[in-house]
DSSP file (Angstrom, degrees, kcal/mol; ACC not computed):
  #  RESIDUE AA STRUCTURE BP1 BP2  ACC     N-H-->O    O-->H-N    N-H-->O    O-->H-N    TCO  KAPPA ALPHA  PHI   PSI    X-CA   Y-CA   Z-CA
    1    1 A X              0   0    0      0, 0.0     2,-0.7     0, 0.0     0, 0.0   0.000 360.0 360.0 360.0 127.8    0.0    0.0    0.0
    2    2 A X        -     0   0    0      2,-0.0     2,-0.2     0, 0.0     0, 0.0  -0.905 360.0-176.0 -90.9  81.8    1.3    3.2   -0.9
    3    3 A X        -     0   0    0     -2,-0.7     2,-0.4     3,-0.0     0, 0.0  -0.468  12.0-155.4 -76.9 128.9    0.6    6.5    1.3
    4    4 A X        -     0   0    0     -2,-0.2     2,-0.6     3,-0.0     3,-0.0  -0.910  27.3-120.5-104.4 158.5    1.6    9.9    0.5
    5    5 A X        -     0   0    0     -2,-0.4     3,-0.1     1,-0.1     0, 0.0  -0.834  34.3-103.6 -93.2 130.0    1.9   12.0    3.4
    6    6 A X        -     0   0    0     -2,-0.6    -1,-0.1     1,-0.1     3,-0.0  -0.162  33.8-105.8 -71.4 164.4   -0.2   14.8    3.3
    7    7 A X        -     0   0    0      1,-0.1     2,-0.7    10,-0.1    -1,-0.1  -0.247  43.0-105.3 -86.1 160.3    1.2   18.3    2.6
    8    8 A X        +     0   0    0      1,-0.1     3,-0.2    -3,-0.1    -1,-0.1  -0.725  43.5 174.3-104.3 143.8    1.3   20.4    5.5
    9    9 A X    >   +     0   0    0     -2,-0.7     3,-0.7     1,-0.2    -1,-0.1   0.610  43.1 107.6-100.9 -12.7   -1.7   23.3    5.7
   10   10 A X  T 3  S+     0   0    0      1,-0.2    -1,-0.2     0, 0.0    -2,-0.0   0.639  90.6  29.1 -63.3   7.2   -1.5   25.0    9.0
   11   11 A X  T 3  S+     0   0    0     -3,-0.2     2,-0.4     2,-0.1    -1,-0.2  -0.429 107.1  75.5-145.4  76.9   -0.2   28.1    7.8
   12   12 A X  S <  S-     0   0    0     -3,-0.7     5,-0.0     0, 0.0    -3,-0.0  -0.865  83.6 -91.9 179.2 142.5   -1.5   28.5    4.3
   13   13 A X        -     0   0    0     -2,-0.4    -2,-0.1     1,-0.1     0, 0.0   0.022  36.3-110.1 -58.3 167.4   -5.0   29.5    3.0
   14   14 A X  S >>>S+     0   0    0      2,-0.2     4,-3.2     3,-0.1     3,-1.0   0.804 116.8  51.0 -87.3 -38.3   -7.5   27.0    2.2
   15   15 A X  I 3>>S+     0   0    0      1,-0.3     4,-2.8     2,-0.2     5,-0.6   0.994 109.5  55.4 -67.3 -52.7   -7.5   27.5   -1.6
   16   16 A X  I 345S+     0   0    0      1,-0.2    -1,-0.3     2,-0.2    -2,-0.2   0.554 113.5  41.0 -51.6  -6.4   -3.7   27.1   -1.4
   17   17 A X  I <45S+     0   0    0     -3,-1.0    -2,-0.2     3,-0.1    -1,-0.2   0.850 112.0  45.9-108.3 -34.3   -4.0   23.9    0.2
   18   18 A X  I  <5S+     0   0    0     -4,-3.2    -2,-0.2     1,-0.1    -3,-0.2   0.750 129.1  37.5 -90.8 -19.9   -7.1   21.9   -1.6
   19   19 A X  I  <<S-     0   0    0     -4,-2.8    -3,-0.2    -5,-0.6    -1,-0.1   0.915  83.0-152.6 -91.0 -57.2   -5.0   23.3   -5.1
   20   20 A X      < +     0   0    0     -5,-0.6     2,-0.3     1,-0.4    -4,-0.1   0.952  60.5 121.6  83.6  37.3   -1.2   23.0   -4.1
   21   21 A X        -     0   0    0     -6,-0.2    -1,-0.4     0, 0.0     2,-0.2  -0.911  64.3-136.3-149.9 121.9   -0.8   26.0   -6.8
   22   22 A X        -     0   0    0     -2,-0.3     2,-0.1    -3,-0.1     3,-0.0  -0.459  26.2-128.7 -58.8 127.8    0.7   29.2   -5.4
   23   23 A X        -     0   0    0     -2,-0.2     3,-0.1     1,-0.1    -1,-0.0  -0.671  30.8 -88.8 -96.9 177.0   -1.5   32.2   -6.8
   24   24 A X        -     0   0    0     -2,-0.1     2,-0.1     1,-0.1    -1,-0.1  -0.283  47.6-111.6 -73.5 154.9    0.1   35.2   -8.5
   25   25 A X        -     0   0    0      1,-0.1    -1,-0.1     2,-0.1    -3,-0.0  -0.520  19.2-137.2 -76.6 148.9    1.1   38.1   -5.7
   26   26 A X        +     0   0    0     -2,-0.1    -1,-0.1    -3,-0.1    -2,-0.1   0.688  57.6 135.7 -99.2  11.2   -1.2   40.9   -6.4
   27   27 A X        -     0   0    0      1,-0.1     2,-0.7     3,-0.0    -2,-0.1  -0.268  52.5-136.0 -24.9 124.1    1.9   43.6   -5.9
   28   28 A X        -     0   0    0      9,-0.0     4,-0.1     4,-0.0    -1,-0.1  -0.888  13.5-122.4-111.0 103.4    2.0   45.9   -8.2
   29   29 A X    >   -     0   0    0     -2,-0.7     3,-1.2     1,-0.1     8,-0.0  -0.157  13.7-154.9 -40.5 104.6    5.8   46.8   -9.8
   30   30 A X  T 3  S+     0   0    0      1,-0.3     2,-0.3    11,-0.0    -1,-0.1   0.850  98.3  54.0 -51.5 -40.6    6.1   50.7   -9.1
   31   31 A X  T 3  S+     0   0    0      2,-0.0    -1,-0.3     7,-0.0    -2,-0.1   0.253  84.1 136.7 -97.2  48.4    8.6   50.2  -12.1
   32   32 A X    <   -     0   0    0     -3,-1.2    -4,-0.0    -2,-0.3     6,-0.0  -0.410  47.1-151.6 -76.8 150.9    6.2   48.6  -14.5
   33   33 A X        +     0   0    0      4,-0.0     2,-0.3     3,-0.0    -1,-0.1  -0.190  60.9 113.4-137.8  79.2    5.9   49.4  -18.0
   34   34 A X    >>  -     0   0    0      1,-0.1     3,-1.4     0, 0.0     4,-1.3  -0.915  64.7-141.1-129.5 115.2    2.5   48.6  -18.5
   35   35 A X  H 3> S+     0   0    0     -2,-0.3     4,-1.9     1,-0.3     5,-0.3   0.788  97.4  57.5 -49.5 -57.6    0.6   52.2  -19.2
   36   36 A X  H 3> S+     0   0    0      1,-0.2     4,-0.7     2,-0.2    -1,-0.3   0.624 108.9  49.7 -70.1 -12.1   -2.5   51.5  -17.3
   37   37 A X  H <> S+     0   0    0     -3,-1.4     4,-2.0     2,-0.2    -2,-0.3   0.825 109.6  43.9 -97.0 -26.0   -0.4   51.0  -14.3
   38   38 A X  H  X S+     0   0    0     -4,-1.3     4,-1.2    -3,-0.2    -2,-0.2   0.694 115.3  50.5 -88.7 -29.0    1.5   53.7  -14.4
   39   39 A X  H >X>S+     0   0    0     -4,-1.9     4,-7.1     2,-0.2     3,-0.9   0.950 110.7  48.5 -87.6 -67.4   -1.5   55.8  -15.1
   40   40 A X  H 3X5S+     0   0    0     -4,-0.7     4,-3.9    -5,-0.3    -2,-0.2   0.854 113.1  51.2 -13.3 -83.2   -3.7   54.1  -12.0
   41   41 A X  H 3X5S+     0   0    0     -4,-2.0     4,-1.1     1,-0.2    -1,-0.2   0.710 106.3  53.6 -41.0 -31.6   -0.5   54.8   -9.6
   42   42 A X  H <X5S+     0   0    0     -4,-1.2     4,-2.2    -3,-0.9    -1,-0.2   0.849 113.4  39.6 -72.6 -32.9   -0.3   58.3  -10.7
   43   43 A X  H  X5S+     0   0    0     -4,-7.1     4,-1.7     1,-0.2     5,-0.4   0.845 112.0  58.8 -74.7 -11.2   -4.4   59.1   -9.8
   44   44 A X  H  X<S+     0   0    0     -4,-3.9     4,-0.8    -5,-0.7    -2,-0.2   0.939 112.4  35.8 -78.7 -34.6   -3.8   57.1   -6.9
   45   45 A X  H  X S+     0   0    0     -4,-1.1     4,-3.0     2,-0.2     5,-0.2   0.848 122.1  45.5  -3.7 -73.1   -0.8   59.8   -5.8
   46   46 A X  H  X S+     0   0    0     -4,-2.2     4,-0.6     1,-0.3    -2,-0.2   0.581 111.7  50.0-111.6 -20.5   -2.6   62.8   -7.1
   47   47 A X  H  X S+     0   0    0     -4,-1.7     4,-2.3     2,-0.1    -1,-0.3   0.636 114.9  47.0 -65.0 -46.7   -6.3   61.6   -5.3
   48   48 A X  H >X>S+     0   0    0     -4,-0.8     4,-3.8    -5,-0.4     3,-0.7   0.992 113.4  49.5 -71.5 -58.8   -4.3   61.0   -1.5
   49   49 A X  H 3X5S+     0   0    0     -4,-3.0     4,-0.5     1,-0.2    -1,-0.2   0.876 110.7  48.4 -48.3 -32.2   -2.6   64.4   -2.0
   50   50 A X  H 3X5S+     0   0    0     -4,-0.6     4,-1.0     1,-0.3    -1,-0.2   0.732 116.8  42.2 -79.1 -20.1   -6.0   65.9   -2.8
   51   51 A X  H <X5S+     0   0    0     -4,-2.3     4,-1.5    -3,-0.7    -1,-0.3   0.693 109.7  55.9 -88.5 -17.2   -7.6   64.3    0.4
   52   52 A X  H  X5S+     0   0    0     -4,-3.8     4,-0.7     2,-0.2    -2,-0.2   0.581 112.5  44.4 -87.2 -10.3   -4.7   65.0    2.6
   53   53 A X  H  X<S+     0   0    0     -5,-0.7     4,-5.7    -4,-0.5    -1,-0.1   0.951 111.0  48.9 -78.4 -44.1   -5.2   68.7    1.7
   54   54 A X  H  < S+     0   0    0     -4,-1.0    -2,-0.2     1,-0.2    -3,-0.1   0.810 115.4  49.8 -81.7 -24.1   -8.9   68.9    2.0
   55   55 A X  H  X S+     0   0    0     -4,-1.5     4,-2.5     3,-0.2    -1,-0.2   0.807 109.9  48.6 -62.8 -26.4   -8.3   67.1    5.5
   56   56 A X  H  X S+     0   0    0     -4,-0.7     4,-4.0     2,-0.2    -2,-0.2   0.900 110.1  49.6 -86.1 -51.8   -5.7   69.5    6.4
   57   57 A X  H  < S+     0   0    0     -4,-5.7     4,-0.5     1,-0.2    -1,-0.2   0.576 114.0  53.5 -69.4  12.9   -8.3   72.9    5.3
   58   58 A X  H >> S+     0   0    0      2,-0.2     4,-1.6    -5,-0.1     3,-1.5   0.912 107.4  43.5 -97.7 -54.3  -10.7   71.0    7.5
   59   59 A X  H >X S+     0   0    0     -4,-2.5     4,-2.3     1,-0.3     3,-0.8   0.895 115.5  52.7 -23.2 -72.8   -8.3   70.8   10.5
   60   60 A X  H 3X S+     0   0    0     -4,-4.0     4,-1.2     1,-0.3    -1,-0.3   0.657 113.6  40.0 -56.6 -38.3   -7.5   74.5    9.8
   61   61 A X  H <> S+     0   0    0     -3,-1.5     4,-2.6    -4,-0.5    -1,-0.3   0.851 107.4  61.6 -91.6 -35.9  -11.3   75.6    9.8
   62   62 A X  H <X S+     0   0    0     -4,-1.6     4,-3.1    -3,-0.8     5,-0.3   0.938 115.8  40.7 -58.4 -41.5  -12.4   73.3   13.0
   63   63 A X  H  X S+     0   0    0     -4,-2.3     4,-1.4     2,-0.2    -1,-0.3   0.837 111.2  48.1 -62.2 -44.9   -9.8   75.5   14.7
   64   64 A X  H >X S+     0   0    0     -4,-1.2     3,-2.7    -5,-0.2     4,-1.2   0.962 114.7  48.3 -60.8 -79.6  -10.4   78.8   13.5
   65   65 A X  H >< S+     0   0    0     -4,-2.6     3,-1.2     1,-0.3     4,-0.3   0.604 115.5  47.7 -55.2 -53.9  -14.1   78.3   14.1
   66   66 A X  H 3X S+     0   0    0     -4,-3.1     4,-0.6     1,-0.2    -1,-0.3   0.840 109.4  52.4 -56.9 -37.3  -13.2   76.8   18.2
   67   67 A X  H << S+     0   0    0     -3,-2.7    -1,-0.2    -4,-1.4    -2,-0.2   0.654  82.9  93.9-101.6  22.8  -11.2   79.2   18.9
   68   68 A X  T << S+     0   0    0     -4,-1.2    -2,-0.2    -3,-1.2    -1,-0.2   0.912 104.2  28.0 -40.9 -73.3  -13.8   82.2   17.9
   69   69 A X  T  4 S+     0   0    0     -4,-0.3    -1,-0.2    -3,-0.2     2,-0.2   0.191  91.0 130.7-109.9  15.6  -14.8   82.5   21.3
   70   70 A X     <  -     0   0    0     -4,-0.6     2,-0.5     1,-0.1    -3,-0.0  -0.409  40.3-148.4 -54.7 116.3  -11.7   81.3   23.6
   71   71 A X        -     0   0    0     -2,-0.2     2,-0.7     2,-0.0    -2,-0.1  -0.956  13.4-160.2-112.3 146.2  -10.7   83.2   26.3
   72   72 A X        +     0   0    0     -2,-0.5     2,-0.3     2,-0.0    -2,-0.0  -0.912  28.2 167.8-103.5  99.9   -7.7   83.1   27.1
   73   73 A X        -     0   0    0     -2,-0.7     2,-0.9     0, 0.0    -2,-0.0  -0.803  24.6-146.1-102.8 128.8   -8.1   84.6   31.2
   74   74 A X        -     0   0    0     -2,-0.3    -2,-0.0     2,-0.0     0, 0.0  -0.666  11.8-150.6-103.4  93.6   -5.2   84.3   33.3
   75   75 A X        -     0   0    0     -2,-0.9     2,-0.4     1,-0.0     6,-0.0  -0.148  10.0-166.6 -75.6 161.7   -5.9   83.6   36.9
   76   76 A X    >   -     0   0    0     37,-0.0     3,-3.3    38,-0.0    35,-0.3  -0.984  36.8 -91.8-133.1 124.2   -3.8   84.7   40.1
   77   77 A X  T 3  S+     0   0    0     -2,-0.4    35,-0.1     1,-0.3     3,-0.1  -0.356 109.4  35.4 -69.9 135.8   -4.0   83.6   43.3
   78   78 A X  T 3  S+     0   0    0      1,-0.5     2,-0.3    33,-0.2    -1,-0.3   0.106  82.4 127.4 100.9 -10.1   -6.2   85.7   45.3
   79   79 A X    <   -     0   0    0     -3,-3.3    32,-1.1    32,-0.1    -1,-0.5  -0.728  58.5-124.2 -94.5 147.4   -8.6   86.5   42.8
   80   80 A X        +     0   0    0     -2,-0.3     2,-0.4    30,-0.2    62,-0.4  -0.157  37.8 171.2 -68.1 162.5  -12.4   85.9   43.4
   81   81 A X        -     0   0    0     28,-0.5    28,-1.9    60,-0.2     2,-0.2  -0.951  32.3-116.2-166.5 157.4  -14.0   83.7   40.9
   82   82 A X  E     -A  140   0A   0     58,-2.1    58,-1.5    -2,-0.4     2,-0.5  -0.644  27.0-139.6 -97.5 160.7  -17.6   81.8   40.2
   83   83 A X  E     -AB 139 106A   0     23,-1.6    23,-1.2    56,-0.3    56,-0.2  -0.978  19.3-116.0-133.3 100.9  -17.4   78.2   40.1
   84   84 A X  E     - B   0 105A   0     54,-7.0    21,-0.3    -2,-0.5     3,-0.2  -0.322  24.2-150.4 -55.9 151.0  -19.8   76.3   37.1
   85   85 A X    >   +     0   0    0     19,-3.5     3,-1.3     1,-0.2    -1,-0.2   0.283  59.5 116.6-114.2  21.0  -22.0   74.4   38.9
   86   86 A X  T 3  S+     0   0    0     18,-0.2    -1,-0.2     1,-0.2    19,-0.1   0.692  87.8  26.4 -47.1 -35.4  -22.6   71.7   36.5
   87   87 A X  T 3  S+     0   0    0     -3,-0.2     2,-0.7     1,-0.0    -1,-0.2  -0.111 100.5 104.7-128.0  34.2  -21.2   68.8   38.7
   88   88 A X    <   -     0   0    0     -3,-1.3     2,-0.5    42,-0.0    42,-0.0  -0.891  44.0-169.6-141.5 121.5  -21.8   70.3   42.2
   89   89 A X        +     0   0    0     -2,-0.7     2,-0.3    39,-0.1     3,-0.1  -0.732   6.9 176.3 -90.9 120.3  -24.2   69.5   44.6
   90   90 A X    >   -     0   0    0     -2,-0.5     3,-1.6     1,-0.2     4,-0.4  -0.892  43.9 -96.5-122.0 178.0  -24.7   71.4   47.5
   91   91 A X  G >  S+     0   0    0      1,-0.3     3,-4.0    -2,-0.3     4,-0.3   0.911 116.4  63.3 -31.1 -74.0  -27.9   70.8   50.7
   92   92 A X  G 3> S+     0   0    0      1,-0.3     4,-1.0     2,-0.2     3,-0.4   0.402  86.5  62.4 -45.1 -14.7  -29.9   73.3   49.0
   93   93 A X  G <4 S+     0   0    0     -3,-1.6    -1,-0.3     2,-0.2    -2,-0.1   0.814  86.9  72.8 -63.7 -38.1  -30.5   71.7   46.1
   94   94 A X  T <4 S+     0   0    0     -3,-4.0    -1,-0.2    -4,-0.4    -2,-0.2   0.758 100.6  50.6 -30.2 -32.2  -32.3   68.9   47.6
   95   95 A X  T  4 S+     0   0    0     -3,-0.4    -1,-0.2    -4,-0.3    -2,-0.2   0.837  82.7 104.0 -98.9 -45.4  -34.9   71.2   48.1
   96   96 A X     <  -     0   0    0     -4,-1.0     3,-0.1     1,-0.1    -3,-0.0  -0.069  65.5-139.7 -45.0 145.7  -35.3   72.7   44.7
   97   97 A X  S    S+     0   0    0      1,-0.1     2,-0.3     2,-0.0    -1,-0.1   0.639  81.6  24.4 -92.3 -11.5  -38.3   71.4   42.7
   98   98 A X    >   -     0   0    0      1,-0.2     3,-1.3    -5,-0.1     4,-0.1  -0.998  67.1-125.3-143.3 153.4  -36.2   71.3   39.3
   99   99 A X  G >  S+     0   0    0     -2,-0.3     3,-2.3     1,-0.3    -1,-0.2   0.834 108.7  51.2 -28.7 -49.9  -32.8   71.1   37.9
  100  100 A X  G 3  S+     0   0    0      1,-0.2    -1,-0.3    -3,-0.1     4,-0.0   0.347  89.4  66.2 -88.7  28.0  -33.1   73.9   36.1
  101  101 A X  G <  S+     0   0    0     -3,-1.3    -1,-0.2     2,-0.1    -2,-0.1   0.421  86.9 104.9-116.7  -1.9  -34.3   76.4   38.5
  102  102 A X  S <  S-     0   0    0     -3,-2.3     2,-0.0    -4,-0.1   -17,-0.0  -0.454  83.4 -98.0 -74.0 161.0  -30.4   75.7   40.1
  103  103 A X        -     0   0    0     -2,-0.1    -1,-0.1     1,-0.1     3,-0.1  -0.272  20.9-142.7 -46.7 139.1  -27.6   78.5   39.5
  104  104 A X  S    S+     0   0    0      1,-0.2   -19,-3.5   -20,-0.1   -18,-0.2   0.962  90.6  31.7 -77.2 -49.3  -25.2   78.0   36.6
  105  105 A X  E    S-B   84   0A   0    -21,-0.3    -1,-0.2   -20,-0.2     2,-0.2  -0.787  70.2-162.0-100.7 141.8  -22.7   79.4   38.4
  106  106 A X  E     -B   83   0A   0    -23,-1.2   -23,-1.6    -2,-0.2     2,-0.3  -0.644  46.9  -0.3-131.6 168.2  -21.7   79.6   42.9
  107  107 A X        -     0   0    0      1,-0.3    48,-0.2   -25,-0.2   -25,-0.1  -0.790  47.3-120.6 114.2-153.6  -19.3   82.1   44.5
  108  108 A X        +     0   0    0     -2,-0.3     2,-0.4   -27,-0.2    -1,-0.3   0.400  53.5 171.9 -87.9 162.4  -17.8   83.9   44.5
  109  109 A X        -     0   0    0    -28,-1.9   -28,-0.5    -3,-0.2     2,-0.4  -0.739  27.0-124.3-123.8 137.7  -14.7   82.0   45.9
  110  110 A X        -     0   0    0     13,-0.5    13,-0.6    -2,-0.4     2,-0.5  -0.781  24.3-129.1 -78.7 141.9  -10.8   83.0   46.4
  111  111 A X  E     -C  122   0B   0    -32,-1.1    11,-0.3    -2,-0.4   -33,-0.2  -0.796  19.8-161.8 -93.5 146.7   -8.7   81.0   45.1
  112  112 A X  E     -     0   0B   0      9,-5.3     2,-0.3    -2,-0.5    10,-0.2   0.915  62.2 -12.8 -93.8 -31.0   -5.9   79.9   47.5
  113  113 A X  E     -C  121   0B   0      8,-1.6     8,-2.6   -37,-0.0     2,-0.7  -0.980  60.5-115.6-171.4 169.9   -2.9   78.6   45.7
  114  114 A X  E     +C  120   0B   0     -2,-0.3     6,-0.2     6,-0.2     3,-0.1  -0.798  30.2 172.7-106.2 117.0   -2.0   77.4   41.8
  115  115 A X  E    S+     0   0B   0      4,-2.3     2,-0.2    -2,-0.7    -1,-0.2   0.872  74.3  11.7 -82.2 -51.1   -1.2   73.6   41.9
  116  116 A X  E >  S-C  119   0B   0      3,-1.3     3,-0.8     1,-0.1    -1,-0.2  -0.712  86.0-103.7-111.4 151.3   -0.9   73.3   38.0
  117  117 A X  T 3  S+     0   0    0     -2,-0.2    -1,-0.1     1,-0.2     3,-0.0   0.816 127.2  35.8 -34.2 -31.5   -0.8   76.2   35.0
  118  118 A X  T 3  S+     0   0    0      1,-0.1     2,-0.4    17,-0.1    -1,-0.2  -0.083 113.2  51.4-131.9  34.6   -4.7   74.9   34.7
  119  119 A X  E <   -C  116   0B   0     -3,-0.8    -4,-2.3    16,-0.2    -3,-1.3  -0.877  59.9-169.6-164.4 164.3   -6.0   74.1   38.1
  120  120 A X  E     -CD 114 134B   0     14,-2.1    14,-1.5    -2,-0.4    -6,-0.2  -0.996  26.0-107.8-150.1 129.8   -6.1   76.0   41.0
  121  121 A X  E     -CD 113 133B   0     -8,-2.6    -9,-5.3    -2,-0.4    -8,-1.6  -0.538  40.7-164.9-100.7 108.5   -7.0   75.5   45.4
  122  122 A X  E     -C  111   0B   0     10,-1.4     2,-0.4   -11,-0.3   -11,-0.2  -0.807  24.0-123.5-121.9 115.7  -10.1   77.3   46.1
  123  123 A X        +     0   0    0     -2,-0.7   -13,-0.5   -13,-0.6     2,-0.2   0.077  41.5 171.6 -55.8  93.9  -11.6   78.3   49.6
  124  124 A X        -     0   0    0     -2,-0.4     8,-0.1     6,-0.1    -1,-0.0  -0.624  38.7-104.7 -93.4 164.4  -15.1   76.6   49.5
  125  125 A X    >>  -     0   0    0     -2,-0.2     3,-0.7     1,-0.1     4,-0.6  -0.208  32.2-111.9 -88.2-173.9  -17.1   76.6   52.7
  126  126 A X  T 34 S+     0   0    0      1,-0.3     3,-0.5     2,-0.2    -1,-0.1   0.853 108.2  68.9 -94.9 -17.7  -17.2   73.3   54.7
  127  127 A X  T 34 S+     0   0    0      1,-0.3    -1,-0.3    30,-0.1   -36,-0.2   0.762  87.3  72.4 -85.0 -18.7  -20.7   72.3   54.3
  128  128 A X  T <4 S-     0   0    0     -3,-0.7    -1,-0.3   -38,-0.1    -2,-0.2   0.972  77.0-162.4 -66.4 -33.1  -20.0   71.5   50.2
  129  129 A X     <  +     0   0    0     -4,-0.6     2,-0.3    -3,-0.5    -3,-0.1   0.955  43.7 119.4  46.3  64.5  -17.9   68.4   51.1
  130  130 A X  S    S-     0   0    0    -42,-0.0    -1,-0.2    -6,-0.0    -6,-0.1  -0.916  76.7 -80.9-144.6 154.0  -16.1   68.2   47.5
  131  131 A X        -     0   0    0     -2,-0.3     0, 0.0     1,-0.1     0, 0.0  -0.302  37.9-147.3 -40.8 128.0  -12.4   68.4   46.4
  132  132 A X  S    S+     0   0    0     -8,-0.1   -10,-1.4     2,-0.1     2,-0.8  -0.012  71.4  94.3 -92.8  19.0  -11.3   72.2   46.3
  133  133 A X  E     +D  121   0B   0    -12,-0.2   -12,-0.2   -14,-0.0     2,-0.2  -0.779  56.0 169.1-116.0 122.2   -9.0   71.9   43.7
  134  134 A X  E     -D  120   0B   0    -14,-1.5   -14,-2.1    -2,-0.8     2,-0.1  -0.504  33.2-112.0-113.1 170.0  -10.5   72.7   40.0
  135  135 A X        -     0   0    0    -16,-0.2   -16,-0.2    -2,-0.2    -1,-0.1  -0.401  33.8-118.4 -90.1 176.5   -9.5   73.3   36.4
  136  136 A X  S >  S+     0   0    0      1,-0.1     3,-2.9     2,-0.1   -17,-0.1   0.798 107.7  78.3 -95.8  -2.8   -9.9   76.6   35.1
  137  137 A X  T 3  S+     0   0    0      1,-0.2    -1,-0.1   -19,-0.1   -53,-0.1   0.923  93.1  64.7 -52.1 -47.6  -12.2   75.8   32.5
  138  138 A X  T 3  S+     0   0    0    -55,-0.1   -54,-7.0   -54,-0.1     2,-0.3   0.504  91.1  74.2 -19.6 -35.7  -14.4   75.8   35.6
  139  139 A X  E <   -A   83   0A   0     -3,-2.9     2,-0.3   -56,-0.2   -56,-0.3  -0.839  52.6-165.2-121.2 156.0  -14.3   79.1   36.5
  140  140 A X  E     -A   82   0A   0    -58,-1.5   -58,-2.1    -2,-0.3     2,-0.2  -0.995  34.3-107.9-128.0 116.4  -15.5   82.0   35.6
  141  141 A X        -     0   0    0     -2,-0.3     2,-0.2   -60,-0.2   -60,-0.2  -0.236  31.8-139.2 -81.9 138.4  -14.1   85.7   36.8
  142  142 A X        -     0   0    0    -62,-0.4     2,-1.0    -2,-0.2   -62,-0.1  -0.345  13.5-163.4 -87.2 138.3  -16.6   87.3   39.1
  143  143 A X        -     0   0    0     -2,-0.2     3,-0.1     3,-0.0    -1,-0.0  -0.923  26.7-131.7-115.3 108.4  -17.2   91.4   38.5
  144  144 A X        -     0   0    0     -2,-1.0     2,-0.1     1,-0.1     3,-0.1  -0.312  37.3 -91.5 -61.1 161.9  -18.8   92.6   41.7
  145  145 A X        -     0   0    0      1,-0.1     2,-0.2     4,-0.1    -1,-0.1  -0.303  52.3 -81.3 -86.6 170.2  -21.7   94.6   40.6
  146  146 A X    >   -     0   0    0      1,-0.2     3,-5.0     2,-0.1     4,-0.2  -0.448  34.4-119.9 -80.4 148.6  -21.4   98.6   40.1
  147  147 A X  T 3  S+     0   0    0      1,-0.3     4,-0.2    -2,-0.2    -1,-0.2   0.351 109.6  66.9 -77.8   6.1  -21.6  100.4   43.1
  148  148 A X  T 3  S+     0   0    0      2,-0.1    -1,-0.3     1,-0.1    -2,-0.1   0.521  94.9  60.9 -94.9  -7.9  -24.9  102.4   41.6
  149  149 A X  S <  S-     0   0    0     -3,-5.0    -2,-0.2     1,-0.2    -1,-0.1   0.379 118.7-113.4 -88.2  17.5  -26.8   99.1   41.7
  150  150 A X        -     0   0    0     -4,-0.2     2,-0.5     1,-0.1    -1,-0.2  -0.126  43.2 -69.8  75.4 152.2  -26.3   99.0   45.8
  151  151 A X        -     0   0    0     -4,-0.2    -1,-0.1    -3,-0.1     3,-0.0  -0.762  49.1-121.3 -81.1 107.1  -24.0   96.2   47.4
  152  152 A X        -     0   0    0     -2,-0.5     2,-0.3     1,-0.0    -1,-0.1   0.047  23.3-125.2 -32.9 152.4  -25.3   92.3   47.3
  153  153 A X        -     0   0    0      0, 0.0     2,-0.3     0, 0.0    -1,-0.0  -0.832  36.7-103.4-113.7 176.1  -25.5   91.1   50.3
  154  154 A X        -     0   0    0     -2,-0.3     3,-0.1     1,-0.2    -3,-0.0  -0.747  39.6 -87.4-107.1 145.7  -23.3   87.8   50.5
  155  155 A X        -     0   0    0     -2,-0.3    -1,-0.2   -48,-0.2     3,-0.1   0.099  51.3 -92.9 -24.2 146.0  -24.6   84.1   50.4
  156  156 A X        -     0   0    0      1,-0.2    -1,-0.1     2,-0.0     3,-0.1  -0.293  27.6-140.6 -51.1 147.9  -25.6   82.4   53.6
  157  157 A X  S    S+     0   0    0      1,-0.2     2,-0.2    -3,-0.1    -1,-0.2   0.848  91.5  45.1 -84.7 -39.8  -22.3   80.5   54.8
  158  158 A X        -     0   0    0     -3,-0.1     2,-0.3   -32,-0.0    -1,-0.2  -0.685  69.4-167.7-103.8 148.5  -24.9   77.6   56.0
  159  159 A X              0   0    0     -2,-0.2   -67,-0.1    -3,-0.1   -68,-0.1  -1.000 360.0 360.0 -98.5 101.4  -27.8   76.2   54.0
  160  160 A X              0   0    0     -2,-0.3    -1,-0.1   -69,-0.1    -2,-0.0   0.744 360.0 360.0 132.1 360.0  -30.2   74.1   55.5
């Protein structure tokens, strides 16, 4: 009885195994001189440059357009400032009948010392029970009002 031993498949495609016929690579010779090829490779060239341009004036626009309305504020320690109040709960809220009827903004607050270039140690009163230390994106600087509208009188220190 006569056995062949079978070829071995584990690292070869299925077609390449049930045929045992290598197929042609599909690489295409950057020095061919075959007309259609040359002509292909060149739109293919001249199509990438033209999307890597129109990607680039997109970058440029996204940027102009974000930074329309950046401000660039430099804060100092010791200056007051208002606090968004997007992720801060304080007692009094409990009590409110809607989300939206809270303040956008709390303060105003000193800030007490600069940890980072962007974040900054701010005296909150004790009864908020959150981490004083913020970005500045956070803050907003607070303009006491002019002194023909009368003096505010100051937040309660306790809530509750």
């Amino acid at each position: 009885m006569l056995t062949m031993r079978p070829p071995d498949t584990r690292h070869s495609s299925p077609t390449l195994a049930s045929t045992l016929v290598f197929p042609p690579r599909s690489s295409v010779n950057p020095n061919s001189s075959v007309p259609t090829v040359d002509t292909f490779l060149s739109e293919q060239a001249t199509t990438l440059a033209l999307a890597q341009d129109a990607l680039q004036r997109a970058q440029d626009h996204q940027e102009k357009q974000a930074n329309k309305r950046r401000r660039d504020h430099r804060y100092m320690v010791g200056d007051k400032v208002l606090l968004r109040a997007t992720n801060i709960t304080i007692p009094a809220d409990s009590v409110r009948p809607a989300d939206n009827l809270r303040p956008q903004f709390l303060g105003p607050f000193t800030l007490l010392e600069q940890h980072s270039p962007v974040t900054f140690r701010v005296e909150l009163p004790p009864f908020y029970k959150i981490r004083d230390v913020f970005h500045v994106d956070t803050f907003r600087p607070y303009l006491p009002s002019p002194e023909s509208l009368g003096i505010r009188a100051p937040a309660p220190r306790t809530l509750l």
